[in-house]
Structure formats: structure tokens, C-alpha cells
C-alpha positions as CSV (number, residue, x, y, z in Angstrom):
1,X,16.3,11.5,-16.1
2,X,13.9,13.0,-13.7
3,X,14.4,16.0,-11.1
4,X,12.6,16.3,-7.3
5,X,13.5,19.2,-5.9
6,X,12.8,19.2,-2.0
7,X,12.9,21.7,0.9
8,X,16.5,22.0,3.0
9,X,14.5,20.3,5.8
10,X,13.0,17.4,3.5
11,X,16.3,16.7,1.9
12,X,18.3,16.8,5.4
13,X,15.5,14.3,6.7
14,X,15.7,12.0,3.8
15,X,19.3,12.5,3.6
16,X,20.0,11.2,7.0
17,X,17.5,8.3,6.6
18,X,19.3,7.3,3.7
19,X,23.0,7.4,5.6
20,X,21.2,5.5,8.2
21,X,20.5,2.9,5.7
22,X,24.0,2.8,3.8
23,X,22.5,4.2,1.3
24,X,21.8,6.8,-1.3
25,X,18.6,8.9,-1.4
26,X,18.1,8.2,-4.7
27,X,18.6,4.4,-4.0
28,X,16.5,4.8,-0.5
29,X,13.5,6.5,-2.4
30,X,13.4,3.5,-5.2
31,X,14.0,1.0,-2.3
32,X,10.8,2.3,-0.8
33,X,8.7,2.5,-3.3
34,X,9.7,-0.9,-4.8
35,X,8.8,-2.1,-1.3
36,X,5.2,-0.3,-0.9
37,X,4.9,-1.5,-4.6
38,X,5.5,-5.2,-3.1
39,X,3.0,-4.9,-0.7
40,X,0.1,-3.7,-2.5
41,X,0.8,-6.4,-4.8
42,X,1.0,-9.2,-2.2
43,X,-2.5,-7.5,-0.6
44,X,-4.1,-7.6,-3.9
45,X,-3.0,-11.2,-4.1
46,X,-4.2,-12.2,-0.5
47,X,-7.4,-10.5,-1.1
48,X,-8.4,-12.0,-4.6
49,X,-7.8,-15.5,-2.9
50,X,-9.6,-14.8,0.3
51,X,-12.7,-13.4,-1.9
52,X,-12.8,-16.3,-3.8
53,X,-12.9,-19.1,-1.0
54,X,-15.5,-17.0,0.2
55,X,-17.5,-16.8,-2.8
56,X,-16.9,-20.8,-3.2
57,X,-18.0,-21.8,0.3
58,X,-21.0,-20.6,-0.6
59,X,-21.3,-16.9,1.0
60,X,-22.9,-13.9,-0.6
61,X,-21.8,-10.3,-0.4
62,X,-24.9,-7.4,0.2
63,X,-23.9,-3.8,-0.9
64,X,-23.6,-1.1,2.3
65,X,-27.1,-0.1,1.9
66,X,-28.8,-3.4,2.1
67,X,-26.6,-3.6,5.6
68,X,-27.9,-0.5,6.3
69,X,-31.8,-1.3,5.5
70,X,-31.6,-5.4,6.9
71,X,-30.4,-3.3,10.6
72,X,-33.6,-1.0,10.1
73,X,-36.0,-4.2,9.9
């Protein structure tokens, strides 16, 4: 088991998020993260395959600085 310990103002905040939801905080907290969890994982996805139809149609990728030198030419 694992303890948070929060300020009267944060726990009245998250406690009446939580109400708003039907839930409890400690459910509200694990529904959040699980989500933000989700989402980075579906990003990472979407990038990966985006990257690599880019790669396979032939493009090429420069680092910052070759940006940065090409706009000085």
C-alpha cells in the first residue's frame, strides 16, 4: 500500500473532482493516469507508423543544425 499525503486545498479539489465523477479519489487518480498512460501509448504508436511511411516514401530526416546551416547558405 502506498500513502500521498496532500494539502486541505489539494484534497478538497481532488475530492470534489472525484464526486463529480461518481467516483473515488483513489479510483479517479488511477482512472487518470491509466488514461494519460493510454495516450502516450497510442502517440508513440501513431508516431512510429508515421516515421516509418516517411522513411519508406523515400524522405530523409537532417539534424537541427544542418536546418540551421542549409537557411544560412
Amino acid at each position: 500500500m502506498t500513502q500521498v499525503n496532500f494539502t486541505d486545498k489539494e484534497y478538497a479539489f481532488f475530492k470534489e473532482y472525484a464526486d463529480s465523477l461518481g467516483l473515488s479519489i483513489p479510483q479517479m487518480i488511477f482512472e487518470s493516469v491509466r488514461e494519460c498512460a493510454t495516450n502516450d501509448e497510442e502517440d508513440r504508436i501513431l508516431f512510429d507508423k508515421a516515421y516509418e511511411k516517411y522513411l519508406a516514401d523515400g524522405k530523409q530526416t537532417i539534424s537541427f543544425e544542418e536546418l540551421v546551416k542549409s537557411l544560412d547558405e
